[in-house]
C-alpha positions in Angstrom: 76.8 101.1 127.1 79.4 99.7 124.8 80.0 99.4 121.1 79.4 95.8 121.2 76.4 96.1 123.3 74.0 98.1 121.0 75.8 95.9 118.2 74.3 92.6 119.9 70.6 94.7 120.9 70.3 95.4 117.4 71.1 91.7 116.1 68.6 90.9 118.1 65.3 92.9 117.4 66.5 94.7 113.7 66.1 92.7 110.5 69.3 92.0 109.1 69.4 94.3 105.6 72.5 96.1 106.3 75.7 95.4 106.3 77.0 97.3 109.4 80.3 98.6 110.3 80.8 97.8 113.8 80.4 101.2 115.4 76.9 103.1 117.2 77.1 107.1 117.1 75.8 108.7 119.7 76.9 112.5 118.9 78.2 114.7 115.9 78.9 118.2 115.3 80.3 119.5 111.4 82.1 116.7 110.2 83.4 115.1 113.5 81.3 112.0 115.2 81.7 109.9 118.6 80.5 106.8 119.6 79.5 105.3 122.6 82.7 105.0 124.2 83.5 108.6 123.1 86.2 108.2 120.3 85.9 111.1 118.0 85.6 110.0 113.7 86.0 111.9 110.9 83.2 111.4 109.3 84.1 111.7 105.0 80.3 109.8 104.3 78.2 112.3 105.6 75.6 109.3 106.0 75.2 108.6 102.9 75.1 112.2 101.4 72.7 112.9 103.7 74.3 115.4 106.0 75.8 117.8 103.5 76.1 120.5 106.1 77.4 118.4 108.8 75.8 117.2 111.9 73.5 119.5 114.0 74.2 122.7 111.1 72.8 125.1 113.5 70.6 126.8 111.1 69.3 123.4 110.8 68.5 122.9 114.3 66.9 126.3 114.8 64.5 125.7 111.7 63.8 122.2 113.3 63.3 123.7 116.8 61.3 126.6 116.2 58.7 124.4 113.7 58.4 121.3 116.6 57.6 123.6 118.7 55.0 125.6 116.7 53.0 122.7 114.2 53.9 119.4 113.5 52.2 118.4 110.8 49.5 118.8 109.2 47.8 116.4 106.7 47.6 117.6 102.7 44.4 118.0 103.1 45.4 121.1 104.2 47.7 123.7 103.2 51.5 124.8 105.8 53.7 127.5 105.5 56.7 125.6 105.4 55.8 123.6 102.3 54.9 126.9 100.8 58.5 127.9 100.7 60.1 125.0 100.6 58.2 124.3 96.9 59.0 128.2 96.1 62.7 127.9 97.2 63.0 124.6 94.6 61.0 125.8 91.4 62.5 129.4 92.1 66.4 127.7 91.8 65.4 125.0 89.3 63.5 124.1 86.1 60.5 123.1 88.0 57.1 124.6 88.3 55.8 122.1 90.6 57.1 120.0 93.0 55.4 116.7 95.2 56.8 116.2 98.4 57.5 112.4 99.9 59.7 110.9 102.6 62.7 109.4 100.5 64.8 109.1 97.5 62.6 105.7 96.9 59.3 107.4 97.0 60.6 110.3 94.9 61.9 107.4 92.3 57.9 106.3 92.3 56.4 109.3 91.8 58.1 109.9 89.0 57.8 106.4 87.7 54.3 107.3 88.2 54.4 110.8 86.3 55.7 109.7 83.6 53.2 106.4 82.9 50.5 108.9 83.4 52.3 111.5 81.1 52.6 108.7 79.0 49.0 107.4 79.5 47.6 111.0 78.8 49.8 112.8 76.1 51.9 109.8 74.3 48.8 107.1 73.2 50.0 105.3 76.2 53.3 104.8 76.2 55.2 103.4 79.6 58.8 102.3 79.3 61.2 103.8 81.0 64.6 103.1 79.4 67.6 103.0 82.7 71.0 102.3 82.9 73.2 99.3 84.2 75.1 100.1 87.3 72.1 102.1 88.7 70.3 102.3 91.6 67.3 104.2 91.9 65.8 102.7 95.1 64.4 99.5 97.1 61.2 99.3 96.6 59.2 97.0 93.8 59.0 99.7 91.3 62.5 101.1 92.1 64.8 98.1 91.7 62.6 97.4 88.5 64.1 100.2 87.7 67.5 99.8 89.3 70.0 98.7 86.7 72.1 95.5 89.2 70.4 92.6 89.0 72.2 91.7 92.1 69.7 94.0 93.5 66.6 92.4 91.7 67.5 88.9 92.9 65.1 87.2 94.9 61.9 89.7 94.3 60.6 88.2 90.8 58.9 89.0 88.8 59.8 92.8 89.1 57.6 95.2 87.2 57.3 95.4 83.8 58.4 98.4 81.8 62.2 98.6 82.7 65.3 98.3 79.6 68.7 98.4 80.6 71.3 100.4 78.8 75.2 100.8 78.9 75.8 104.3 81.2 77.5 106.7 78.9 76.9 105.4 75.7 74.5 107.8 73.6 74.2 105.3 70.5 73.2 102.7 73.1 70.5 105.1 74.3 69.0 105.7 70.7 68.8 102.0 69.4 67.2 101.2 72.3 64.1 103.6 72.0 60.9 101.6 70.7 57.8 102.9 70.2 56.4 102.5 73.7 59.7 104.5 75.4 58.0 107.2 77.4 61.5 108.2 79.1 64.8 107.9 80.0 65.9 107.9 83.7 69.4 108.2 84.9 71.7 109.7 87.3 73.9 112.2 86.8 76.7 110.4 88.1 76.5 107.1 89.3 77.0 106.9 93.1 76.3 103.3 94.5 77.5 102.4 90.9 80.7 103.3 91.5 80.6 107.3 91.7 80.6 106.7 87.2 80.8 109.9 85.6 79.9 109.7 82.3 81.8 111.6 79.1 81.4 115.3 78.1 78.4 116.0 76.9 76.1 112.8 78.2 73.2 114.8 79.1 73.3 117.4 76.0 72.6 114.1 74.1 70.6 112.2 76.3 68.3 115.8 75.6 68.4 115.8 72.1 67.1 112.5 72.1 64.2 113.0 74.6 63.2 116.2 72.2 63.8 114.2 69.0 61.6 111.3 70.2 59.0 113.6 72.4 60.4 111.3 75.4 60.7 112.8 78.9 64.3 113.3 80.7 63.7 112.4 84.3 67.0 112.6 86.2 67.4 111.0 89.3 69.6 113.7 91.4 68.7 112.2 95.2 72.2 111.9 95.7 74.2 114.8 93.3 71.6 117.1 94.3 71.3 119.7 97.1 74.9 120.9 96.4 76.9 117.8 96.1 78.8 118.3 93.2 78.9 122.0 93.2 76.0 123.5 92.2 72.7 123.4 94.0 71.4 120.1 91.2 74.1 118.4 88.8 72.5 118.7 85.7 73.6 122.9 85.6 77.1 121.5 85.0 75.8 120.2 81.8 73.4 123.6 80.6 70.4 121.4 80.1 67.1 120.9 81.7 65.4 117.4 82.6 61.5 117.5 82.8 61.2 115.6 85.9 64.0 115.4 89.0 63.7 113.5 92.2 65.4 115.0 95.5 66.0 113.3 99.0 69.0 112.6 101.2 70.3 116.0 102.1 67.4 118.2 101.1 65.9 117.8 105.2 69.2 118.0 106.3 68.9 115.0 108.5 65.0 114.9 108.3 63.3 112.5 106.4 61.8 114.4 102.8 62.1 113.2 99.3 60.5 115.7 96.5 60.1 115.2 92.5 59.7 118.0 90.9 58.4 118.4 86.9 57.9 121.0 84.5 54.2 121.9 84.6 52.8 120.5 81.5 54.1 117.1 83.0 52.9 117.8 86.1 49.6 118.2 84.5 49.2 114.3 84.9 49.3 114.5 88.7 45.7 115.5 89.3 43.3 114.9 92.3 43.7 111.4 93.4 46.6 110.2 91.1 49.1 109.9 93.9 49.2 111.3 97.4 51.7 110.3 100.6 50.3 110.7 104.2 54.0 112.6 105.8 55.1 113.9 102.5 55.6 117.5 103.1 56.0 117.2 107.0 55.9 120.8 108.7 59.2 120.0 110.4 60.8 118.3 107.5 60.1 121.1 105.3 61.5 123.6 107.5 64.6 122.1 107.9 64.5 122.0 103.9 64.1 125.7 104.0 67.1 126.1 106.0 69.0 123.7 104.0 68.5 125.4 100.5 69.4 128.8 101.9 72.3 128.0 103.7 73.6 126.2 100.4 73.2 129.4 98.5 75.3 131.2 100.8 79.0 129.9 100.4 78.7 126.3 100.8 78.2 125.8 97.0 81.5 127.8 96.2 83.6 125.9 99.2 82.3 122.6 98.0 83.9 123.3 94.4 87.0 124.8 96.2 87.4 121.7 98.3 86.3 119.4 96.1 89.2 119.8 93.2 91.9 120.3 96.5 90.4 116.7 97.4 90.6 115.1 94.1 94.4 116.3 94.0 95.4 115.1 97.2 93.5 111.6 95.9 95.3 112.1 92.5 98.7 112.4 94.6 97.8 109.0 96.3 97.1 107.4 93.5 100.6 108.6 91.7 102.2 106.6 94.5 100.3 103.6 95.0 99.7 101.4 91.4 96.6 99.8 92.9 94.5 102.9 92.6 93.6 102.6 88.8 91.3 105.7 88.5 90.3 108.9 90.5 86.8 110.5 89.7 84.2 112.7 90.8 82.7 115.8 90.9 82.7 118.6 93.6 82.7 116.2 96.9 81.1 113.0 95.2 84.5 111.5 95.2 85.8 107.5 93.6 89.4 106.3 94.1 88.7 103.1 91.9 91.4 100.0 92.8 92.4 97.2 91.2 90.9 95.0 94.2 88.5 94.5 96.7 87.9 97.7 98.9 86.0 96.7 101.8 89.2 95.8 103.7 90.5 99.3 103.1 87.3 101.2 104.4 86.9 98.5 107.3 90.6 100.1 108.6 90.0 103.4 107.8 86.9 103.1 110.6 89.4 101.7 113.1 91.7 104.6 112.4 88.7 106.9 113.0 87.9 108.1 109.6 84.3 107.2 107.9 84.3 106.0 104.2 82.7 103.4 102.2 83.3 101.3 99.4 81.1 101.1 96.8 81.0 98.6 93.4 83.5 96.4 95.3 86.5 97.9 94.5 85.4 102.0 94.8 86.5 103.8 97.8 84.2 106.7 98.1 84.4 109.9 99.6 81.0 111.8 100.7 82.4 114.6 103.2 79.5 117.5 104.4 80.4 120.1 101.9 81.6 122.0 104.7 85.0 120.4 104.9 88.2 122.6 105.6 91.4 122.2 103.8 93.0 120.9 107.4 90.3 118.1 107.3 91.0 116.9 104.1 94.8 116.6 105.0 93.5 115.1 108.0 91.4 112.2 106.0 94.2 112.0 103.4 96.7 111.5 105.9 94.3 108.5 107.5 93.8 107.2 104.0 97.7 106.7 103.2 98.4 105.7 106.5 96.0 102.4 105.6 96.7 101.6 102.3 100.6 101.5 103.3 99.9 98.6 104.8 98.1 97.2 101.8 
């Protein structure tokens, strides 16, 4: 088959909610993919954060292998070794003392929506909003682009739930005027990644603590795309030396596989009791597994190469940007990377693809850069050189 032939299957029998680039994968390996018609990519997206160690990570595959091939799954009415350790492994290298397991960053989102109103409904005389930011995204489903902070993203699905305020990303005073006697919490991301990979200043989360302590309001972040190693360190928020009370996982946690997980301190977890939520897959035999793998291949070099290559990345982008006046800003952390223009980006990412390198824009005018935090020095200089090669002819 061709390209264009899965492109035209597809158009026919998928529901058109993506905005595809005109390519279907049919194999990877580390940070190199082919397509049907076997030209080879770099791949600097890693699916979306998803595949921080690459494609087909062997320990990955042998986890995945050996647990197909052994059980399943097994429903939570019942208890697997897998999930065992994969809930050990997490609270062991977090704040957490309890973790519930899903299927995505969306159902991790609800879940803690869902913590916190009972929190809320149990311990705060009933409190329920959840003060967010604008320019996030916290996931597609009704409760999750309620919370979502694009309206672009909210268009079409009124009325959205109730309980949602919007506040300015980064802005502290912001955050404190807009606490009301029914806050319950305050959810944000780290950094912002489909906002526009937004870091916000020094100190951010220090303050957005104080606050939560001050006001007896929970901190839930939302690390399913800076977690699992992505900016450095195993979850974001150790950059900052503070702890949330609630954190939701997905993306690269299953290393390909499907798992979302939210994990809470334990008198907040208190709330969750028999028959408050529940998710028929979450906590898959296989997808926890491959979890296990992921989390101890992470602690074993990949977190220290990912803050190596991450600042060599961000100077070769800083380079670019000395030489070309339309990149206005260069941002990131560890290998969640922004080169921010003063124009539409879509263009640039669309040639990058033809030249075989995988990117995205993001916010309309943010080129990001997601490699697998494997990435070698020679495939930086290898995107980089892709990268200039394109916006030359910009």
């Amino acid at each position: 088959m061709t390209n264009q032939e899965i492109i035209d299957q597809n158009a026919q029998y998928l529901c058109t909610t993506y905005a595809r680039f005109p390519v279907a994968f049919v194999r990877g390996q580390g940070c190199r993919l082919w397509d049907v018609e076997g030209k080879a990519y770099l791949d600097f997206f890693a699916s979306l954060a998803v595949m921080n160690l690459g494609q087909c990570h062997p320990a990955v595959v042998k986890a995945v292998t050996e647990q197909v091939s052994t059980l399943t799954h097994i429903s939570n009415l019942h208890h697997t070794v897998p999930q065992a350790r994969l809930s050990e492994l997490l609270c062991n290298h977090s704040f957490a003392d309890k973790v519930f397991f899903c299927n995505s960053g969306a159902e991790a989102n609800e879940a803690a929506i869902k913590l916190a109103r009972k929190f809320g409904s149990d311990k705060r005389d009933g409190r329920y909003e959840i003060l967010t930011t604008l320019g996030s995204f916290h996931g597609r489903t009704m409760a999750t682009i309620s919370a979502t902070g694009q309206e672009k993203i909210r268009q079409g699905f009124a009325p959205t739930l109730e309980g949602f305020r919007y506040v300015p990303f980064g802005d502290l005073t912001a955050m404190e005027a807009a606490i009301s006697e029914r806050t319950v919490g305050i959810l944000v991301e780290p950094i912002q990644g489909e906002g526009g990979v937004n870091v916000p200043p020094a100190g951010y989360l220090k303050g957005l603590r104080a606050l939560c302590d001050r006001n007896g309001l929970l901190l839930i972040l939302d690390e399913v795309q800076t977690g699992m190693g992505r900016t450095g360190k195993l979850f974001a928020y150790e950059h900052d030396g503070v702890k949330p009370d609630i954190m939701t996982l997905a993306k690269a946690l299953g290393g390909g596989i499907p798992i979302g997980a939210m994990l809470a301190r334990g008198e907040v977890a208190e709330s969750f009791n028999l028959g408050s939520h529940g998710s028929t897959f979450g906590g898959n035999a296989v997808a926890c597994a491959a979890g296990v793998a992921v989390i101890n291949t992470l602690l074993h070099g990949v977190l220290e190469n990912c803050r190596t290559m991450g600042e060599y990345f961000t100077a070769k982008l800083l380079a670019l940007k000395e030489k070309y006046a339309f990149i206005k800003e260069v941002r990131g952390r560890g290998l969640i990377l922004g080169a921010e223009l003063d124009r539409e980006g879509a263009a640039i990412a669309d040639a990058c693809l033809r030249e075989g390198l995988l990117i995205n824009c993001t916010a309309g005018k943010v080129l990001r850069f997601l490699p697998p935090l494997i990435v070698t020095k020679a495939e930086i200089d290898e995107g980089i050189a892709t990268v200039e090669k394109v916006l030359k002819t910009v």
